[in-house]
C-alpha positions as CSV (number, residue, x, y, z in Angstrom):
1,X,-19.4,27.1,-2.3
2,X,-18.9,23.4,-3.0
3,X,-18.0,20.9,0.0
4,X,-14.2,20.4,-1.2
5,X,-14.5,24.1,-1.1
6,X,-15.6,24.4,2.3
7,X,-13.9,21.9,4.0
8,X,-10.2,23.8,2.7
9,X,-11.5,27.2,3.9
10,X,-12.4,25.4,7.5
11,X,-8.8,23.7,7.2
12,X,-7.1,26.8,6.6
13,X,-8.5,29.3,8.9
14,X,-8.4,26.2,11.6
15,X,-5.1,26.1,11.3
16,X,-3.7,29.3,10.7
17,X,-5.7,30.2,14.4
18,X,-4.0,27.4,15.8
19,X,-0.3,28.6,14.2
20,X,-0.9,31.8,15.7
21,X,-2.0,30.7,19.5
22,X,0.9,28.2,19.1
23,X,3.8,30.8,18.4
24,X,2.7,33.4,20.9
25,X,0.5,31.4,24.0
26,X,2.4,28.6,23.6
27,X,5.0,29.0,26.2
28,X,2.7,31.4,28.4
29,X,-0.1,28.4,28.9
30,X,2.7,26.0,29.7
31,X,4.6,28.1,32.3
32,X,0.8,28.2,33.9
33,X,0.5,24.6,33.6
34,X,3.9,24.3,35.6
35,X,3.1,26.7,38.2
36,X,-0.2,24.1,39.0
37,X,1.5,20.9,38.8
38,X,5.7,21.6,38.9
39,X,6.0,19.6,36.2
40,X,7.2,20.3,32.4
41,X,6.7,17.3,30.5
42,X,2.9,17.3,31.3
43,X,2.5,21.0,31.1
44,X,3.9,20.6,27.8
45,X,1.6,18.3,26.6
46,X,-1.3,20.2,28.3
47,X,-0.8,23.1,26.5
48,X,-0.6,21.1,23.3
49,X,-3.8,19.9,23.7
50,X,-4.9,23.7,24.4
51,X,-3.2,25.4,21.2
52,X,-5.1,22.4,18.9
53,X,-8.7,23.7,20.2
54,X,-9.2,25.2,16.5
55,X,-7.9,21.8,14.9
56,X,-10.5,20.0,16.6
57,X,-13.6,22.4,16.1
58,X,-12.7,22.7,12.6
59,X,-12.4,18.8,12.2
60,X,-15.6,18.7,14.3
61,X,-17.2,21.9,11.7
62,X,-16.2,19.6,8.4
63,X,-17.7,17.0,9.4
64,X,-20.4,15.4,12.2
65,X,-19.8,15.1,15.6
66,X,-19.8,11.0,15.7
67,X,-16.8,11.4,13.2
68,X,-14.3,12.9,14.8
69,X,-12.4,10.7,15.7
70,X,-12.9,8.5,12.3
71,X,-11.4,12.0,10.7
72,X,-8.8,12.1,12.8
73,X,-7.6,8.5,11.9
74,X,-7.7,7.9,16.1
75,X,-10.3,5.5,15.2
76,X,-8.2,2.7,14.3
77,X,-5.9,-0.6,15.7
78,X,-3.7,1.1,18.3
79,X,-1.6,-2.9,18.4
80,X,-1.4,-2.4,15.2
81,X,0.3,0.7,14.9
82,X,2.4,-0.3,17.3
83,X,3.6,-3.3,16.5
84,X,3.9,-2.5,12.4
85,X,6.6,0.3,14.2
86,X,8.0,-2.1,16.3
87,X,8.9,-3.9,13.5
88,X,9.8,-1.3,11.9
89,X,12.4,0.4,14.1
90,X,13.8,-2.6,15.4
91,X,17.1,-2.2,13.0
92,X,17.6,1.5,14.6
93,X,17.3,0.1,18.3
94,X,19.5,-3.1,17.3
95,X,21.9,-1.0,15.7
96,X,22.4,1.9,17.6
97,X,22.9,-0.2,21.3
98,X,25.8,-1.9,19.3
99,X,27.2,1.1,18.1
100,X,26.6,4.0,20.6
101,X,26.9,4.0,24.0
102,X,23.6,4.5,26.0
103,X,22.4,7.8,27.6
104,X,22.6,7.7,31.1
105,X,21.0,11.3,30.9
106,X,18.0,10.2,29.9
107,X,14.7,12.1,32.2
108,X,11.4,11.4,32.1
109,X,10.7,15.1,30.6
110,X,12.9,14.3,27.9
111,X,10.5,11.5,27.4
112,X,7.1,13.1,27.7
113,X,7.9,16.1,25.8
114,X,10.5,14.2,23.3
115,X,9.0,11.0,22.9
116,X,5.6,11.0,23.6
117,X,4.3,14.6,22.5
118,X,6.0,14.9,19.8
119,X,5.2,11.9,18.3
120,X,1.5,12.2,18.9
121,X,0.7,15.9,18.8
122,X,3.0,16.4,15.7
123,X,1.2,13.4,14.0
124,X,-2.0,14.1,14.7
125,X,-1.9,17.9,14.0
126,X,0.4,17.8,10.8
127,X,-0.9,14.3,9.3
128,X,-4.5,13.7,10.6
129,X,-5.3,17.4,10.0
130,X,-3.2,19.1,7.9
131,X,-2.4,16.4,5.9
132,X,-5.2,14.1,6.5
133,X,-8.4,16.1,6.2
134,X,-7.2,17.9,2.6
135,X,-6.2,14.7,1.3
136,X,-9.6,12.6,2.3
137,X,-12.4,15.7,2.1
138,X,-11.2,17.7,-0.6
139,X,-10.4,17.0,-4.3
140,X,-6.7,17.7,-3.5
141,X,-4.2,15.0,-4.5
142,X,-1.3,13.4,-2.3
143,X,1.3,16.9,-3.5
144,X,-1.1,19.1,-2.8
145,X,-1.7,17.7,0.5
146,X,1.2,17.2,2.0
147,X,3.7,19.7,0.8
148,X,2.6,22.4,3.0
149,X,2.7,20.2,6.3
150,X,5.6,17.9,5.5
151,X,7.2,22.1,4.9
152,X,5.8,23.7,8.3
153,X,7.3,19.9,9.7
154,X,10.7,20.6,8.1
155,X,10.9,24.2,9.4
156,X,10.2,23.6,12.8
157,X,13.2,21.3,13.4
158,X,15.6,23.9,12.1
159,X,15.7,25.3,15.5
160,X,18.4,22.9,16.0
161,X,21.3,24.4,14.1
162,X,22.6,27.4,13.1
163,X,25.3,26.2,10.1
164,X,24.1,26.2,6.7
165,X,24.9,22.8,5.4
166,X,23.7,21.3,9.1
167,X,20.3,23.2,8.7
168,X,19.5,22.0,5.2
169,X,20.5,18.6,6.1
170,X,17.8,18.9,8.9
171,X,15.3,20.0,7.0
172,X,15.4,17.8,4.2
173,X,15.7,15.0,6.7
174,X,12.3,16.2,8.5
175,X,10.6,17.3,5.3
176,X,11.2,14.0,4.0
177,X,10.0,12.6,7.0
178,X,7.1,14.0,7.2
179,X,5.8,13.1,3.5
180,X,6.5,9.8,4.8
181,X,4.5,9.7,7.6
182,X,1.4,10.9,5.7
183,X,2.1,8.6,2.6
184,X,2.2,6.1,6.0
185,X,-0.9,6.8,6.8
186,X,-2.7,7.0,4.0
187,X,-1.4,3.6,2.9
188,X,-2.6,1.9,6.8
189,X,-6.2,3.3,6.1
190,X,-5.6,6.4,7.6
191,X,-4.8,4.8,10.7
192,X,-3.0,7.8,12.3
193,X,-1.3,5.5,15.2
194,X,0.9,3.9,12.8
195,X,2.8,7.4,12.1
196,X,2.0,7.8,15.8
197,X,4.3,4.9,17.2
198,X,6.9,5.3,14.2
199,X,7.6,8.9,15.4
200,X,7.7,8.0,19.1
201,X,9.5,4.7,18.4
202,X,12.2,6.2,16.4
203,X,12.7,9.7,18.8
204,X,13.0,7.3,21.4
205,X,15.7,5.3,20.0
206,X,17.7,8.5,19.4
207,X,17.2,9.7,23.2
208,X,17.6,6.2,24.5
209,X,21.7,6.3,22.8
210,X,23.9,8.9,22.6
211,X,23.1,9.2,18.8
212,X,23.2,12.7,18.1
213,X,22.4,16.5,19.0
214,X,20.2,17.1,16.6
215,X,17.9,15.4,13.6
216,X,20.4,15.2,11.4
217,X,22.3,12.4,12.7
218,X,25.4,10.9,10.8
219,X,26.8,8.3,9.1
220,X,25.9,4.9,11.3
221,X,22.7,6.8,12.6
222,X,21.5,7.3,9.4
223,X,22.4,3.7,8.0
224,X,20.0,2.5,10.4
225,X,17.4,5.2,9.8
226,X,17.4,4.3,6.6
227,X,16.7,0.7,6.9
228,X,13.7,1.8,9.3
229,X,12.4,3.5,6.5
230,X,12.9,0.8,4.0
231,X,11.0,-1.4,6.1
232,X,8.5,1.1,6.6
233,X,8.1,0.9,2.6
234,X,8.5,-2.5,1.7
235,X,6.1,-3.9,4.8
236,X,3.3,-1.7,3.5
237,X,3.4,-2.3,-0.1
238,X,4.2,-6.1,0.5
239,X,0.8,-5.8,3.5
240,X,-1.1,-4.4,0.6
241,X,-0.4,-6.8,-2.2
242,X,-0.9,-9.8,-0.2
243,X,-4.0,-9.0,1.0
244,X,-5.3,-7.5,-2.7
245,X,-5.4,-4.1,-1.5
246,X,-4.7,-0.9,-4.3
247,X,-2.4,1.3,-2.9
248,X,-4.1,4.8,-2.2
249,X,-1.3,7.6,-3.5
250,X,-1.3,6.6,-7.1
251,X,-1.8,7.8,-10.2
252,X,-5.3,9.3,-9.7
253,X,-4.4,10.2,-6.8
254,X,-1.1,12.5,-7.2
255,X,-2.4,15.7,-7.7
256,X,-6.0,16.2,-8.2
257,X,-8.5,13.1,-7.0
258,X,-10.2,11.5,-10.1
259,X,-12.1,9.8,-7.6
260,X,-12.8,11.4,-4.7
């Protein structure tokens, strides 16, 4: 068996245990977590960090112990994520205080779990492992990579609707989003904070205003959304061709890696 080989068997059986303990311990491990501390937001993101045990021991099994956190992408500028999505979300934050009126509902477990757990757990499990790993340790191209987790990303927002045309719109808005968080990624050296702090930034600006039920949005929201994104695309190509920097999803890298 070949390394590529490996390192997608470890990938796959990493996360299909984690899939499992997520859908049925889940909930149990995070009621436990309130009964200790009577508190949801942090048992929530407790019990995220104990469903990923097999996405770190299989990151840890692919390669050495010294590069986890290099695999990962947690390695990298934390200010720089954060101020590249700063920059980035600034028309959605602008925007939305002029339009909508601000939520005076707003808790702090709305922000843990909303804000801050979804944007890091959801990055770091769907990008820097499912997406990440395949893409930089096997001889899998951008496509390959990414369809199954920007998918699984998709899905797990459809929770929020029940009518047709309102779930398709979700998903395709979340599946969307989630190949652009890894194409994010990959193009910020696999710094996994900049998909990080977009993700939190923008969820935040849709809790902060009274935006929307769901991740669908409508037509001012997603005016605004969309210029996030734009910016998200035209900083990054315009970062890498100042600086004389190839982008890394091209060509040779689409489907299978020519160079690896």
């Amino acid at each position: 068996m070949n390394k590529s080989t490996k390192a997608l068997l470890i990938i796959v059986i990493s996360f299909a245990i984690y899939f499992v303990l997520d859908d049925i311990f889940f909930k149990e491990i995070r009621k436990w977590f309130f009964d200790l501390t009577n508190q949801l937001g942090i048992s929530h993101i407790l019990s995220y960090l104990i469903t990923g045990i097999p996405l770190f021991i299989g990151t840890l099994l692919i390669g050495k112990r010294m590069d986890f956190f290099q695999n990962l992408g947690l390695d990298k500028s934390i200010i720089k994520g954060f101020l590249f999505a700063l920059a980035c979300t600034f028309p959605m934050y602008i925007g939305f205080s002029v339009i909508f009126e601000f939520n005076p509902n707003i808790k702090i477990n709305t922000i843990l779990i909303g804000v801050i757990s979804a944007g890091f757990f959801e990055e770091l499990y769907y990008r820097g492992f499912l997406f990440g790993l395949p893409f930089r340790k096997t001889k899998l191209g951008f496509i390959l990579s990414v369809f199954f987790g920007a998918l699984y990303f998709g899905l797990l927002h459809l929770y929020q609707s029940t009518e047709f045309s309102e779930l398709l719109g979700i998903f395709l808005i979340t599946f969307l989003g989630g190949i652009l968080f890894a194409w994010v990624y990959s193009e910020w050296n696999f710094n996994i904070w900049v998909p990080v702090f977009l993700h939190m930034l923008m969820n935040l600006a849709w809790e902060l205003f009274s935006v929307s039920d769901n991740a669908l949005g409508g037509i001012y929201s997603n005016v605004f959304r969309f210029l996030t994104i734009a910016l998200v695309i035209i900083l990054t190509v315009l970062y890498k061709k100042r600086n004389g920097i190839k982008l890394t999803v091209n060509k040779k890298t689409l489907l299978l890696q020519k160079e690896n």
